[in-house]
N, C-alpha and C positions, 0 to 999 in steps of 0.2 A: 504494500500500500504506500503511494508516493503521494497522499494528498498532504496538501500544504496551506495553513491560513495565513493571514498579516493582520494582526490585532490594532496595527497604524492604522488601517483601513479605515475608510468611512462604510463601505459595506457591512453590516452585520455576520458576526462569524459564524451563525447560523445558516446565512444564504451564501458564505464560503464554504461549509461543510456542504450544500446541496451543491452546488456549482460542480466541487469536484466529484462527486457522483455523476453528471449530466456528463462531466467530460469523461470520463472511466465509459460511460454508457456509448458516447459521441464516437469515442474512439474504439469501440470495439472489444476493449477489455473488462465490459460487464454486457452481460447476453441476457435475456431472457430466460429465468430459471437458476441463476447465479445470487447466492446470498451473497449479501452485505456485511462486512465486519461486525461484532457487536456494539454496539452503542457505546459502554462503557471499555471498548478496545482503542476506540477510537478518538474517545474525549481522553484518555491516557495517554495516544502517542500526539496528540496536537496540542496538548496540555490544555485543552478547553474542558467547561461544563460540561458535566453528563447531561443537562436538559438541552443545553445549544446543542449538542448531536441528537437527539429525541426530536427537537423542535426540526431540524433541517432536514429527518428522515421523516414527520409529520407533514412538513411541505411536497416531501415525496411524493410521499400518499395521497396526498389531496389532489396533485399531480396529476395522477394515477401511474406512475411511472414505476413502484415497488410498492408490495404486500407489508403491511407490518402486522405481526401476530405476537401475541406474548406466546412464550415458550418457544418459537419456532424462528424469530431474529425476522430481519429483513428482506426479501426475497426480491429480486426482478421479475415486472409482471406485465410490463409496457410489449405488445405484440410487435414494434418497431422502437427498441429506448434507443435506438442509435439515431434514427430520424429524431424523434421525439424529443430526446436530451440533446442534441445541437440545433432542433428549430426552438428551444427554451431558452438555451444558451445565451443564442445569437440575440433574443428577445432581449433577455437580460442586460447584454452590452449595447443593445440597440435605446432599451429607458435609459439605463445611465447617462448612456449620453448625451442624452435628451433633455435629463436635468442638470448635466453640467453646461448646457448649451441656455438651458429657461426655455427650453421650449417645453410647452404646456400639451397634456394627454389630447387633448382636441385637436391639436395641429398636428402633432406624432400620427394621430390618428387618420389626418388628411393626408397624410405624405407615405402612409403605406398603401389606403388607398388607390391612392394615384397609380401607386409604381401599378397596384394589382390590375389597374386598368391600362398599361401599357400595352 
């Protein structure tokens, strides 16, 4: 496991812990069917909260991108997490920067628009 957060960050290190799931997903080295580290494996090696790894595998789930079951850990459930985890990704670096720019959800929203109408 090569994920990595940056506590300097203005992102929350909870949507750094999903991040590098989406990229593991992006990239091919989590499949459909593939558990997840355990929660408390992972707030150990990133030296983060057990609940900011909970909360990041919660956004998961709500995702729908991995199963979380007690007893049973994390699972990949996404039928495409490799499409799915980089078209969220790219989402994700696409708001950022959106709000590093003040551009407003309404406008974001016209300019993807557009493109889809190219």
């Amino acid at each position: 496991m090569l994920w990595q957060v940056d506590p300097t960050s203005s992102t929350p290190l909870h949507a750094q812990v999903a991040a590098c799931v989406r990229r593991e997903m992006a990239s091919g080295r989590l499949a459909r069917g593939d558990r997840l580290p355990s929660a408390k494996e992972v707030a150990g090696v990133l030296d983060v909260n057990l609940h900011t790894v909970l909360r990041a595998y919660q956004a998961l789930r709500d995702e729908g991108l991995i199963d979380l079951r007690r007893g049973r850990g994390a699972i990949v459930t996404a039928t495409d997490p490799a499409g799915d985890a980089r078209l969220r990704s790219l989402v994700a670096e696409l708001v950022a920067e959106a709000r590093l720019t003040g551009t407003t959800p309404t406008d974001l929203t016209r300019l993807i628009e557009s493109e889809f109408q190219r």
